[in-house]
C-alpha positions in Angstrom: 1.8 -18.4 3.6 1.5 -16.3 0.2 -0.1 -12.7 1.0 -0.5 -9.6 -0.8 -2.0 -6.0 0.1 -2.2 -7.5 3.5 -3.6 -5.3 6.3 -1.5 -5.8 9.0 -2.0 -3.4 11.7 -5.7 -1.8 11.8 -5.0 0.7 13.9 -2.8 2.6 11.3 -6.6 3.0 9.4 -8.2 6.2 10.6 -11.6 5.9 12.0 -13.1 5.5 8.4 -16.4 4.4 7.8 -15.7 0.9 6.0 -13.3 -0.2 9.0 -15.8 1.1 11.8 -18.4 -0.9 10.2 -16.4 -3.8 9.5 -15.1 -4.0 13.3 -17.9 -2.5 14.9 -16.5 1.1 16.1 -13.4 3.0 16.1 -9.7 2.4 17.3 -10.6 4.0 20.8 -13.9 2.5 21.4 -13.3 -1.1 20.3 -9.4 -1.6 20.5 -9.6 -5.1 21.3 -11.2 -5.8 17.9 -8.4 -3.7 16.2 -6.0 -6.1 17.7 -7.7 -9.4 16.8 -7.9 -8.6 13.1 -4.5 -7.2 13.1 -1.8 -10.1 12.1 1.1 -7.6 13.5 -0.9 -8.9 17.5 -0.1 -12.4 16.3 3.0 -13.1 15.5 4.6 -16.2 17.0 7.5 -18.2 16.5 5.3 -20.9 15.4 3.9 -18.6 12.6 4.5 -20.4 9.1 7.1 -18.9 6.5 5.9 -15.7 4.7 5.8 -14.6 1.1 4.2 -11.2 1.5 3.9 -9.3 -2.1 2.9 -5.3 -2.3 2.8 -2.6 -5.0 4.3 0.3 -4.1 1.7 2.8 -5.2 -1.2 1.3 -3.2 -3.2 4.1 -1.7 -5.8 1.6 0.2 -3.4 -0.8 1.9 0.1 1.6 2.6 3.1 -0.6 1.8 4.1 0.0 4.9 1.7 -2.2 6.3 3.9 -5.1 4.5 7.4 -3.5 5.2 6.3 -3.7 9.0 5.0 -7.1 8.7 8.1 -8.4 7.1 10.7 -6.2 9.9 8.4 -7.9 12.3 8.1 -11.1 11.0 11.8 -10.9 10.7 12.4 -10.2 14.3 10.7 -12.8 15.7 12.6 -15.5 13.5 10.3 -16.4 11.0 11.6 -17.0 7.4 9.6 -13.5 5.0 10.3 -12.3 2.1 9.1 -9.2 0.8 8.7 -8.7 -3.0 7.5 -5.2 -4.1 5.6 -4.6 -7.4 6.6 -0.9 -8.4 4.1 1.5 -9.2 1.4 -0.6 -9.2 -2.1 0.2 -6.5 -4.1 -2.1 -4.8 -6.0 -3.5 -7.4 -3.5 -3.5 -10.6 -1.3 -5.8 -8.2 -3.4 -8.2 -8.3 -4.6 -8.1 -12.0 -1.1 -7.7 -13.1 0.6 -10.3 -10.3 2.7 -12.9 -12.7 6.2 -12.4 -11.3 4.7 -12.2 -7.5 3.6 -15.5 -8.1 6.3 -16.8 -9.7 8.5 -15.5 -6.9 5.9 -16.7 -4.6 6.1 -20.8 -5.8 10.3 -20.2 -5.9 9.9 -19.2 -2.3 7.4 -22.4 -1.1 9.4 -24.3 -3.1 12.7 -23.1 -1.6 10.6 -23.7 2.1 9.3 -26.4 1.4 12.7 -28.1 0.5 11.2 -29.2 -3.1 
């Protein structure tokens, strides 16, 4: 799995409007919701390898959303790594992603024994 700017835990959003309409209220009236969309509630040992890739100045996705996904990823024995793109936001990460993805086929390469 290659991801980047991942939202992994909703309910570190506040109640904005954008999430509330996208899961159909807040945190304390719909938590169920929160959980489903939140990859953190689904991490399993049978979850594939990860290749999670994050700028560092991201404002709408906090890189701590991937640093937790990784730890937790991590934990539960499942093959992560985390590659950073410094000072770059949300959006320039993705414009500007050439050595994520580079990094990104070494890694399926590496997992995928080829």
């Amino acid at each position: 799995m290659v991801s980047g700017g991942t939202p992994s835990n909703l309910f570190k959003f506040d109640d904005g409007r954008l999430v509330v309409e996208f899961l159909g209220g807040t945190r304390l009236e719909v938590p169920s919701q929160y959980a489903q969309a939140s990859p953190m509630e689904h991490i399993t040992g049978n979850a594939p390898p990860f290749f999670l890739f994050h700028g560092t100045w991201d404002s709408l996705v906090p890189v701590d959303h991937a640093r937790d996904f990784h730890k937790a990823l991590k934990e539960a024995g499942i093959d992560s790594e985390l590659y950073l793109l410094r000072y770059r936001g949300h959006i320039t990460t993705f414009l500007t992603r050439g050595s994520a993805m580079d990094a990104a086929m070494a890694f399926l390469r590496r997992e995928l024994g080829d």
